[in-house]
C-alpha positions as CSV (number, residue, x, y, z in Angstrom):
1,X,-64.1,50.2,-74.9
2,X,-64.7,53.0,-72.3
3,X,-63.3,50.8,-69.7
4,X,-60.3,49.7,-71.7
5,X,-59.1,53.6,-72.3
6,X,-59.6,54.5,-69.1
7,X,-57.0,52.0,-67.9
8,X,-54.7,53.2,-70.5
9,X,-54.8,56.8,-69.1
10,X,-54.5,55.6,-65.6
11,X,-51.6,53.1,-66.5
12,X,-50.2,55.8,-68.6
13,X,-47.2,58.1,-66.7
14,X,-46.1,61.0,-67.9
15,X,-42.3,61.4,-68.6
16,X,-41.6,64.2,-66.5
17,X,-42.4,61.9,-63.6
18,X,-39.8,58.9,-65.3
19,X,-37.0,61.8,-65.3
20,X,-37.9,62.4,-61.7
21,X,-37.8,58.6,-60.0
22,X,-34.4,58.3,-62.2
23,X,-32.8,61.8,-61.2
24,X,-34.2,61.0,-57.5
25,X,-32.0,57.3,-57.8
26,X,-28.8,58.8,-59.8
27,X,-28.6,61.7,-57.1
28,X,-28.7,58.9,-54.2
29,X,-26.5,56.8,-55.8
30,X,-24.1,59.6,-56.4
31,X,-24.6,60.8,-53.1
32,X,-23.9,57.3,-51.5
33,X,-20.8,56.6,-54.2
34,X,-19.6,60.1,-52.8
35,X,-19.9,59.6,-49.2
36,X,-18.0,56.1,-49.6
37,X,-14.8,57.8,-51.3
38,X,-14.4,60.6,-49.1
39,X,-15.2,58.1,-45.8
40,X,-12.4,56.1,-47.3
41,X,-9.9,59.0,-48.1
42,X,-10.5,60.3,-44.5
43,X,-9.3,57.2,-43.0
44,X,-5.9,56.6,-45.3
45,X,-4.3,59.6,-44.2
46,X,-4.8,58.9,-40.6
47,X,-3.5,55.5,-40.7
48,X,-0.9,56.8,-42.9
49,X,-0.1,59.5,-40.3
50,X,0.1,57.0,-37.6
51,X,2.9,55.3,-39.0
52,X,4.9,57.9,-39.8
53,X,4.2,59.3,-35.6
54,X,5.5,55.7,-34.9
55,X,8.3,55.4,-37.2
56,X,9.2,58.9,-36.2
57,X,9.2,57.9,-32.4
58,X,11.5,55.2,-33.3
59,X,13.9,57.1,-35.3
60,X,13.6,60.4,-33.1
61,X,15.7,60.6,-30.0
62,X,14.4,59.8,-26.8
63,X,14.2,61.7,-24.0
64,X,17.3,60.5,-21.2
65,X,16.6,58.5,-18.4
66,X,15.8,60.3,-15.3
67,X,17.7,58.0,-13.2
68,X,20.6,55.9,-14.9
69,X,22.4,54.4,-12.3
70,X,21.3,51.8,-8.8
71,X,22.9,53.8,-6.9
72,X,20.6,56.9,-8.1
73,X,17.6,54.5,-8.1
74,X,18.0,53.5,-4.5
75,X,18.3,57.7,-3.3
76,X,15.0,58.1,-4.7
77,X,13.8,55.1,-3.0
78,X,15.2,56.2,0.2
79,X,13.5,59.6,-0.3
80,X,10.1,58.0,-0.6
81,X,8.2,58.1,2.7
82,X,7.9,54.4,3.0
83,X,11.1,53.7,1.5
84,X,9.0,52.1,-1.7
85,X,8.5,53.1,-5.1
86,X,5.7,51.6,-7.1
87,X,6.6,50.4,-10.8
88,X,3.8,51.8,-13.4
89,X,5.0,50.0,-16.3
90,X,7.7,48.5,-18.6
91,X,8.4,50.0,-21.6
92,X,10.3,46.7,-23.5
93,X,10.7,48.6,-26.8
94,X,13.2,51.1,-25.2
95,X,14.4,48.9,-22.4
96,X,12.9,51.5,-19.3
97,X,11.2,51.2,-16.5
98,X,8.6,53.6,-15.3
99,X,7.4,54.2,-11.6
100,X,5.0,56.2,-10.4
101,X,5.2,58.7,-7.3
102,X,1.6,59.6,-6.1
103,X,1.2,63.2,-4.6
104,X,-1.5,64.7,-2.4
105,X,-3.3,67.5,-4.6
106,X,-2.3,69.6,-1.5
107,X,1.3,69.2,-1.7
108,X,1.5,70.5,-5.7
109,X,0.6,74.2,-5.2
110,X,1.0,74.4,-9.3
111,X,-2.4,74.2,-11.8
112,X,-1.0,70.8,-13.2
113,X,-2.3,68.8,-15.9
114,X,-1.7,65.5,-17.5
115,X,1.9,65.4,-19.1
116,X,2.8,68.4,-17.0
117,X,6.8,68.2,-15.3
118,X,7.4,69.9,-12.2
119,X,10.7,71.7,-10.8
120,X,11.6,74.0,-8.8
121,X,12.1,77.5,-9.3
122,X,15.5,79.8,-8.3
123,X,13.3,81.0,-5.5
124,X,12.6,77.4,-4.2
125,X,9.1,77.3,-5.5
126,X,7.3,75.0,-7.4
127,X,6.6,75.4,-10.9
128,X,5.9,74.1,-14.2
129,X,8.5,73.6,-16.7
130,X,8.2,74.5,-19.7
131,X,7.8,71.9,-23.2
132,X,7.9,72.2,-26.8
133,X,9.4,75.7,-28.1
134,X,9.8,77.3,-24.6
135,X,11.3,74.4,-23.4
136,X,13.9,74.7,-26.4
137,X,14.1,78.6,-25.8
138,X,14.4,77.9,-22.0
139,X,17.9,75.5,-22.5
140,X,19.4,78.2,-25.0
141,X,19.3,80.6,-22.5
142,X,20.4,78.4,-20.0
143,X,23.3,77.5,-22.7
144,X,24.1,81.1,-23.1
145,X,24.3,81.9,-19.5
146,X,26.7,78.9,-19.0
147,X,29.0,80.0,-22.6
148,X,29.3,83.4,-20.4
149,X,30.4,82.3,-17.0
150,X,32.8,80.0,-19.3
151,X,34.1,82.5,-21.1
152,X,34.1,85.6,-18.8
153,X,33.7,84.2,-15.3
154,X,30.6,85.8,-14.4
């Protein structure tokens, strides 16, 4: 009999200890539920987002051609050093072709990076032009300048 209710207490768990394994496995399962839902709303906005950035650069306008014509396209090949211009890709979706012109870091005095244009300055200089919002600034001015030597011949 002794042996019997000894395996009774030792079989026996108390129900603090129940509430504890089944908090423990709600709060994971919460946890993982919760993790899934927000891992899943995370990635429809950005896939979302790219479409509208592609539908956007569809429906947006362009940026113009730097060279339009062949008889503009053969004075920059002429300018070239070795009278060749490499072709860096096709771009079928607008109909364009883009070359690349290779420069010694030497030769581009200006802290450059990626996506950067070059021009040169009033003074002759190279420098960076502007994009975005000064760019936009930059061409009203310009505008401005031109509305005044239109209209008062400065």
């Amino acid at each position: 009999m002794l042996g019997v209710r000894a395996m009774k207490r030792m079989a026996f768990v108390p129900f603090w200890a129940w509430q504890f394994v089944i908090g423990a496995v709600v709060v994971l399962l919460a946890i993982t539920i919760a993790s899934t839902l927000i891992g899943a709303a995370m990635r429809v906005p950005s896939a979302f987002l790219d479409d509208v950035g592609k539908a956007v650069s569809r429906v947006a306008p362009q940026p113009g051609a730097d060279v339009e014509t062949e008889d503009q396209l053969k004075k920059v090949i002429t300018a070239m050093p070795n009278g060749k211009l490499r072709v860096a890709t096709v771009d079928a979706e607008h109909n364009r072709v883009v070359f690349t012109i290779t420069a010694e870091r030497s030769a581009v005095h200006a802290a450059v990076q990626p996506g950067d244009e070059l021009r040169l300055s009033r003074d002759g200089n190279m420098e960076i032009a502007p994009t975005g919002v000064p760019a936009l600034m930059e061409q009203l001015g310009k505008a401005m300048e031109d509305l005044k030597k239109k209209w008062f011949g400065q």
